[in-house]
C-alpha positions as CSV (number, residue, x, y, z in Angstrom):
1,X,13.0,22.5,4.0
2,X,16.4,21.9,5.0
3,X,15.0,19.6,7.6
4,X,13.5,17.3,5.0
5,X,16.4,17.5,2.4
6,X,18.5,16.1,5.3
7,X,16.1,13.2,6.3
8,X,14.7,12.2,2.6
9,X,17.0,9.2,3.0
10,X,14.9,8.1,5.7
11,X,11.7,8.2,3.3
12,X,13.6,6.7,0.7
13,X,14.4,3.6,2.5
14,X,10.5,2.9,3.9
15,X,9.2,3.3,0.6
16,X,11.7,1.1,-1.3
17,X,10.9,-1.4,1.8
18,X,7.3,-0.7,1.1
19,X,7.4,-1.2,-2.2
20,X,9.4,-4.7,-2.1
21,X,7.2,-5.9,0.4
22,X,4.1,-5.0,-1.5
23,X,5.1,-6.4,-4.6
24,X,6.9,-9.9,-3.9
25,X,3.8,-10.8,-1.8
26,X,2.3,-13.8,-3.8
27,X,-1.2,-13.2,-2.5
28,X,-1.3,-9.6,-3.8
29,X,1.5,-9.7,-6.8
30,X,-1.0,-11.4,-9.3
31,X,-3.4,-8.6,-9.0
32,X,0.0,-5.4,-9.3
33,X,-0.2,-4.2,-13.1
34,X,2.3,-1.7,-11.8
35,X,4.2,-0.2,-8.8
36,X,6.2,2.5,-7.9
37,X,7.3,4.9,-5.4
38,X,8.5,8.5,-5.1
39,X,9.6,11.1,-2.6
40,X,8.0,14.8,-2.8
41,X,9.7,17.0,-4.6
42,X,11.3,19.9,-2.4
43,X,10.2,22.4,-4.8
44,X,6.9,21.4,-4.7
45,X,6.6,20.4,-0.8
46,X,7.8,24.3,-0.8
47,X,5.0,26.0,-2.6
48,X,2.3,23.8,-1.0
49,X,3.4,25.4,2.4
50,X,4.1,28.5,1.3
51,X,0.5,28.5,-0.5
52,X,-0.9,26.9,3.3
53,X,0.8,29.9,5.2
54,X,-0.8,32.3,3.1
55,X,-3.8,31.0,3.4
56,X,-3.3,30.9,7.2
57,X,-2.5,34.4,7.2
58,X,-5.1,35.6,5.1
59,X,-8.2,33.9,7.8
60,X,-5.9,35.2,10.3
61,X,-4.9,32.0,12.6
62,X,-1.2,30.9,13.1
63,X,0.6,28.3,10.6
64,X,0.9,25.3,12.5
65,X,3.5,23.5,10.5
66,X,7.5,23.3,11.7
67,X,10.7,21.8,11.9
68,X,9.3,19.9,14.7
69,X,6.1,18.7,13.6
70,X,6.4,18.3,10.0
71,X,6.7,14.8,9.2
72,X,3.6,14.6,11.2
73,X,1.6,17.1,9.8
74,X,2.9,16.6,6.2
75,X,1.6,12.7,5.6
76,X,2.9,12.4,1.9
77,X,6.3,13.3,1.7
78,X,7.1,9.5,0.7
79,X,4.5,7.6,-1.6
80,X,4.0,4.0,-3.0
81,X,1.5,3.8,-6.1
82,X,-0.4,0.3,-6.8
83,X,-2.1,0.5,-10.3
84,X,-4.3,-2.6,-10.9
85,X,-7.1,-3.1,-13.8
86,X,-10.5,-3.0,-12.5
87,X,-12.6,-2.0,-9.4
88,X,-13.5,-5.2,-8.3
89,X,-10.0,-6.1,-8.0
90,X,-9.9,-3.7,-4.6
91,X,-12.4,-6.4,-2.5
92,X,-9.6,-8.9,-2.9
93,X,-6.4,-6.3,-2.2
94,X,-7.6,-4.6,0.7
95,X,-7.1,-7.1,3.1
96,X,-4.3,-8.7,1.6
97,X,-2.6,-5.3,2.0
98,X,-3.8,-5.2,5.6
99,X,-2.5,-8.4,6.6
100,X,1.0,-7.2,5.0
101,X,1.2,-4.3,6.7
102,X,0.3,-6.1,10.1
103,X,3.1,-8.2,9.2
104,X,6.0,-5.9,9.2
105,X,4.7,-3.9,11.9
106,X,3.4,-0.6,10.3
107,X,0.8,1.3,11.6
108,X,-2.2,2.7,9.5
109,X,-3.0,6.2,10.8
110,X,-5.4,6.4,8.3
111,X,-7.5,4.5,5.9
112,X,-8.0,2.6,3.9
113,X,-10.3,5.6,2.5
114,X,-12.0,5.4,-0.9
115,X,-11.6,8.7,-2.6
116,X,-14.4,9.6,-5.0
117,X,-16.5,12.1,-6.6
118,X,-18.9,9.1,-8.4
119,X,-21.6,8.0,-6.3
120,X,-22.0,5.0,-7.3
121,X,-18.5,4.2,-6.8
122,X,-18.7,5.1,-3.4
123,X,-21.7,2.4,-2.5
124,X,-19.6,-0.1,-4.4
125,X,-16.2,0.7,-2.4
126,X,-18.4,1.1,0.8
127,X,-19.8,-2.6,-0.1
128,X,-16.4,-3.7,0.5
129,X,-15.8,-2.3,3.4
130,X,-13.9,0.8,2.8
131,X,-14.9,4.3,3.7
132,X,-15.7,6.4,1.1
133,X,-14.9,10.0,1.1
134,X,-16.3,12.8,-1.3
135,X,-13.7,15.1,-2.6
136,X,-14.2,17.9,-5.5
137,X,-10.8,16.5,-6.8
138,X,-12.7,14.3,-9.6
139,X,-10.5,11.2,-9.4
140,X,-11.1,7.7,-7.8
141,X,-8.4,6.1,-5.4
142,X,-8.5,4.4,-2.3
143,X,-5.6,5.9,0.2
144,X,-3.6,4.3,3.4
145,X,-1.4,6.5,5.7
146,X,1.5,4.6,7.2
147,X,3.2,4.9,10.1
148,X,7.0,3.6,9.5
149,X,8.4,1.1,12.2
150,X,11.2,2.3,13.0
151,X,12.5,5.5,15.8
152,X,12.1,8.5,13.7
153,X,8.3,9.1,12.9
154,X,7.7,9.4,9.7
155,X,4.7,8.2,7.4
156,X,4.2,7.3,3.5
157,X,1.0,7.4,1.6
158,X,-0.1,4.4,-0.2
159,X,-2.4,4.5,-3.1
160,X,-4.5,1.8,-4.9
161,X,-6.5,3.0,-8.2
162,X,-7.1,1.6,-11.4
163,X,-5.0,2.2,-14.2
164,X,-7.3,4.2,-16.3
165,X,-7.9,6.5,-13.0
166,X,-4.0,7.0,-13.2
167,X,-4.3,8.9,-16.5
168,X,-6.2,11.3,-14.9
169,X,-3.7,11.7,-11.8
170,X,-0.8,12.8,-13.8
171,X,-2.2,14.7,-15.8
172,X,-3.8,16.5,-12.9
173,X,-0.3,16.3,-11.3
174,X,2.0,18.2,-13.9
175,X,-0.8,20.6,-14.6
176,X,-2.3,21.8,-11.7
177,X,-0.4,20.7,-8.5
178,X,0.8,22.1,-6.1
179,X,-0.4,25.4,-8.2
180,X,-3.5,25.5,-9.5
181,X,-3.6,25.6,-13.3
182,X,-5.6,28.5,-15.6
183,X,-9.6,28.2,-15.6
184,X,-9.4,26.4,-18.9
185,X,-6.7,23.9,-18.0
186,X,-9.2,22.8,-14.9
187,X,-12.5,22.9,-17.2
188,X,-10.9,20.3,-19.1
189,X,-9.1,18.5,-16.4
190,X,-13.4,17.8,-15.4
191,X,-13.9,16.4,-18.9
192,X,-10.7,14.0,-18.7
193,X,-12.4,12.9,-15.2
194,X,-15.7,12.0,-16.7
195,X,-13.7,10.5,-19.5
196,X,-11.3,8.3,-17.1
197,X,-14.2,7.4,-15.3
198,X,-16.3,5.8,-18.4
199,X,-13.4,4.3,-19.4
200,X,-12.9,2.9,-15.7
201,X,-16.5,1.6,-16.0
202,X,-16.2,0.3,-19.3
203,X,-12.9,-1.8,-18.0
204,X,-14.8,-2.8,-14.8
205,X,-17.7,-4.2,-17.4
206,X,-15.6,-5.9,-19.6
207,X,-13.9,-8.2,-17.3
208,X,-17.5,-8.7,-15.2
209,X,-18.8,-9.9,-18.5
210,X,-15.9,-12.5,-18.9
211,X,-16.5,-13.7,-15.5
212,X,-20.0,-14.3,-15.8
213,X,-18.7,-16.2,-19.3
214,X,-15.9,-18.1,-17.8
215,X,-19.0,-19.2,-14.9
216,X,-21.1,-20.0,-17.8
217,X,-18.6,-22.4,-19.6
218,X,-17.7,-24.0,-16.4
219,X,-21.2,-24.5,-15.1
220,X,-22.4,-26.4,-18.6
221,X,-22.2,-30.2,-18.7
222,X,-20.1,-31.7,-20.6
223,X,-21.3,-33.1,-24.2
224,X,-20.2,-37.4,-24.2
225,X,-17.6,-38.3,-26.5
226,X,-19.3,-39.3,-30.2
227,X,-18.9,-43.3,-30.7
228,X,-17.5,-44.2,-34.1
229,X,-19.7,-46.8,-35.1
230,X,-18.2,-49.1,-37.8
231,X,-20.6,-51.2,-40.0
232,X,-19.5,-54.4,-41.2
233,X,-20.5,-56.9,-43.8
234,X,-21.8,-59.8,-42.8
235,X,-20.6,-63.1,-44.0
């Protein structure tokens, strides 16, 4: 713990950096509805490995994370959050975020991975070329794992979901992270998902629908101007 507290400058800076480049991109800024960053709480970075030590204890095998090896093992102790509108938006980002992150030199350890629990989402993110992965966490988001470039090794987490699938994730956050809430708090954390989700649908409908009316408008012919046609008297 100490070892991060001391070092948490050094995530500070590559997500700031992240962050800036990320966001005054022109190719990928149009599509940002939000961005932000944040470092792992200590408090929080404490219980998760005080929670994975005791599960390493209780299946009997040694706990592999240490002062040497955290900021390896630990992959999210810095994070950068990209909230955009609809699904669809994602075949566009991906590889404007790739070529970014080519450009300054940052290596992606992971990723990009699709997180879902919809299977229909996971054909539709896997139709754009990004791998899906099935997790029981019911939320939707597709995840990169940087590599900073710089001499001390460190690595951010970069996130890309839909801002209805956001709702979901801070909820979750506050309520059952890194301690998992009471039984009822996660029955209805399901329902929220399912409600996220249709709402995420609903958004992703909306705006193929106004494409499709945009294509429509554009694709018609245009009327000819009306002639005025003056009568006169003759002589």
């Amino acid at each position: 713990m100490q070892h991060f507290k001391e070092n948490s400058y050094l995530f500070e800076t590559f997500a700031k950096g992240l962050l800036g480049q990320l966001s005054e991109n022109p190719a990928l800024a149009p599509y940002i509805h939000f961005i932000k960053y944040r470092i792992k709480d200590a408090e929080h970075l404490r219980r998760k490995l005080q929670l994975q030590a005791l599960e390493a204890k209780g299946k009997g095998v040694a706990f592999k994370i240490s002062r040497s090896n955290l900021f390896a093992k630990v992959t999210d102790l810095a994070g950068v959050r990209v909230l955009h509108l609809h699904t669809d938006q994602v075949r566009e980002m991906n590889p404007i975020i790739l070529g970014i992150l080519a450009e300054h030199q940052y290596r992606v350890l992971e990723g990009p991975t699709a997180v879902c629990w919809d299977r229909e989402y996971e054909t539709l993110f896997d139709g754009f070329g990004i791998e899906p992965e099935s997790r029981e966490s019911m939320y939707t988001s597709v995840h990169y794992i940087i590599e900073a470039n710089q001499q001390t090794k460190i690595t951010a987490e970069l996130q890309v979901r839909t801002l209805m699938e956001e709702v979901w994730g801070e909820v979750s956050h506050r309520v059952d992270y890194p301690v998992p809430g009471s039984r009822s708090c996660r029955d209805q954390l399901k329902v929220l998902a399912r409600l996220t989700s249709g709402s995420t649908r609903l958004v992703d409908s909306i705006f193929k629908t106004h494409a499709e009316g945009a294509a429509g408008t554009r694709s018609e012919p245009r009327a000819r101007p009306s002639r005025s046609i003056k009568k006169t008297k003759r002589p």
